[in-house]
N, C-alpha and C positions, 0 to 999 in steps of 0.2 A: 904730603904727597907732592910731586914732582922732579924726584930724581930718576933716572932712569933704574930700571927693576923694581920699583915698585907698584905694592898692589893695594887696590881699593876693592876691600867686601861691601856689596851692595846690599843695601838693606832689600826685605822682600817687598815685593809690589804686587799686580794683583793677581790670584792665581789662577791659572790656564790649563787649559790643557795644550793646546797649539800656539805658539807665540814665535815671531821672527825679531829678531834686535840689531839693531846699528849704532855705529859710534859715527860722528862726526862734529865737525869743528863750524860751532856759532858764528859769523863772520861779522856780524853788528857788534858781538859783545868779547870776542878771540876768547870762548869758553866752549869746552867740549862737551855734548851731549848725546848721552844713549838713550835712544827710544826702543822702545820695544811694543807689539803689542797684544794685546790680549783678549779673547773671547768673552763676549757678556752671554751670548749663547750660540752653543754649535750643536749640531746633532752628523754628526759623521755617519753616522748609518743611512742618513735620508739624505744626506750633501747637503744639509740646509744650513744656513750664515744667517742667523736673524742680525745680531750686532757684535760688533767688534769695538775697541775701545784701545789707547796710544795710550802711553803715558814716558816721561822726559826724568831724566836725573840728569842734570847739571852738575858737573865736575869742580867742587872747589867750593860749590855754593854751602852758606853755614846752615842752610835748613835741612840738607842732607837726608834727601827722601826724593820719592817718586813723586811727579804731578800728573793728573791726570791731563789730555791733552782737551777743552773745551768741544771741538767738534771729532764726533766720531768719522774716522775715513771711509768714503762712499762707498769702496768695495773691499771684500776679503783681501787678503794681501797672503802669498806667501813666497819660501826660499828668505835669506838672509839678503836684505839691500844692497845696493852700491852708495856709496858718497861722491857724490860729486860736487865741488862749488858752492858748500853752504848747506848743502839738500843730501837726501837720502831719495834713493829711484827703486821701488819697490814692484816685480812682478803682479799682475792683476790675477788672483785665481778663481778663475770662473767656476769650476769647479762645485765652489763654497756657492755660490748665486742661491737664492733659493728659487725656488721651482715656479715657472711663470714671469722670473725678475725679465726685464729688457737685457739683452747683452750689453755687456761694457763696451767704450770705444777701444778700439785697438789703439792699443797703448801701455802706458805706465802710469802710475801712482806715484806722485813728487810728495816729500814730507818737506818746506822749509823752515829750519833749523831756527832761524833769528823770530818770525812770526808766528811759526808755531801751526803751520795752515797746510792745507790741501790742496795739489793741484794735479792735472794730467798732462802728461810730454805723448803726445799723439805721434803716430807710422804708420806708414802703409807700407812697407818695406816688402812683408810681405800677406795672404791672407789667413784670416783669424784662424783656420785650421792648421797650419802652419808654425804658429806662436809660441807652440812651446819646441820651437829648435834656435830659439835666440836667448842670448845673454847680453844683461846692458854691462859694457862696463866701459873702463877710465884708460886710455891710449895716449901716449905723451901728454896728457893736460886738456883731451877733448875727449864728450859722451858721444860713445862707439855703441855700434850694434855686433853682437857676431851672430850670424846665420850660418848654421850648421845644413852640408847640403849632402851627406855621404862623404865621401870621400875628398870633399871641398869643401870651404870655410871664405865665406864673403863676412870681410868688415864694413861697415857703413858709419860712417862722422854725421854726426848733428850738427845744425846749425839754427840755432834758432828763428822761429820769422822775426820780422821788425815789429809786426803790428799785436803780437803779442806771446804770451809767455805758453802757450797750449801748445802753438801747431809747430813743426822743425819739420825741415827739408833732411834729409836723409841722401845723403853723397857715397856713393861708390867708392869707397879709398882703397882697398887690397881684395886680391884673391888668391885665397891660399889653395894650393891644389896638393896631391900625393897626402893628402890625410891615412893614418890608421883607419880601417872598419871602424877599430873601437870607439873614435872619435877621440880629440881632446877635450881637456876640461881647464877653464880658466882657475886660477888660484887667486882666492880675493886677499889683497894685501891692502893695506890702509896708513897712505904717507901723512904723520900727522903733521909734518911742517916743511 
């Protein structure tokens, strides 16, 4: 492995019936890792999320198998991630909540790559009924928001606080106007270097 066109068959790992996967690039260790993850138990007919469970293959690594990830992620996740910087930014799907749960914070699901951990990149950008007309994704080398408004598309740039790794300030950087009805759709590309 390592020339370009080639492919790696992943061994199986655990079976799901709903699972989202990412590639991205370990930055402590410059090894690439797909997570993916997987349902311990779902009941789609009742929307209920009891648990979910992550697990990692390591690209190159000689034990060549899935690990499971130590802590389960706090909430359902769904849609395929973004990478960004190390990390993986994962949609929250309330949806899966089960019935009675507290709402999530309005926000996102960080996976990082090198510790293996959980965390949330919070917004207010705009409110939680509103949430699913945004896409995170990667704009010259900064985490973008796109809010989809009709026929307009507002970007918004992160910026993380200083005081710590949760809360980002959300900046106004484009407005895109003369949209299709149909809307557009971002196309996830993944620059490995």
């Amino acid at each position: 492995m390592g020339n370009s066109g080639d492919v790696l068959k992943l061994p199986d790992g655990q079976k799901s019936r709903f699972q989202t996967a990412g590639l991205g690039l370990d930055l402590g260790t410059n090894t690439y890792k797909i997570v993916r993850s997987f349902d311990r138990s779902i009941d789609f007919n009742q929307r209920a999320h009891d648990a979910a469970g992550m697990e990692v293959f390591t690209i190159g690594n000689r034990d060549s198998c899935w690990r499971t990830v130590a802590e389960d992620p706090p909430y359902p996740v769904m849609a395929d991630p973004v990478y960004f910087k190390g990390s993986l930014y994962w949609h929250i799907c309330k949806e899966l909540l089960q019935e009675g749960s507290p709402p999530p914070p309005q926000g996102f699901l960080r996976f990082d790559l090198q510790d293996e951990t959980f965390g949330l990149v919070l917004h207010d950008v705009v409110s939680p009924s509103d949430e699913t007309r945004l896409d995170l994704v990667e704009l010259g080398g900064e985490l973008c928001l796109a809010q989809y408004l009709g026929t307009e598309m507002v970007i918004w740039k992160s910026s993380p606080s200083s005081s710590d790794d949760i809360s980002h300030q959300w900046d106004r950087l484009y407005t895109i106007g003369n949209l299709p009805d149909e809307g557009v759709e971002f196309q996830t590309v993944v620059r490995l270097r």
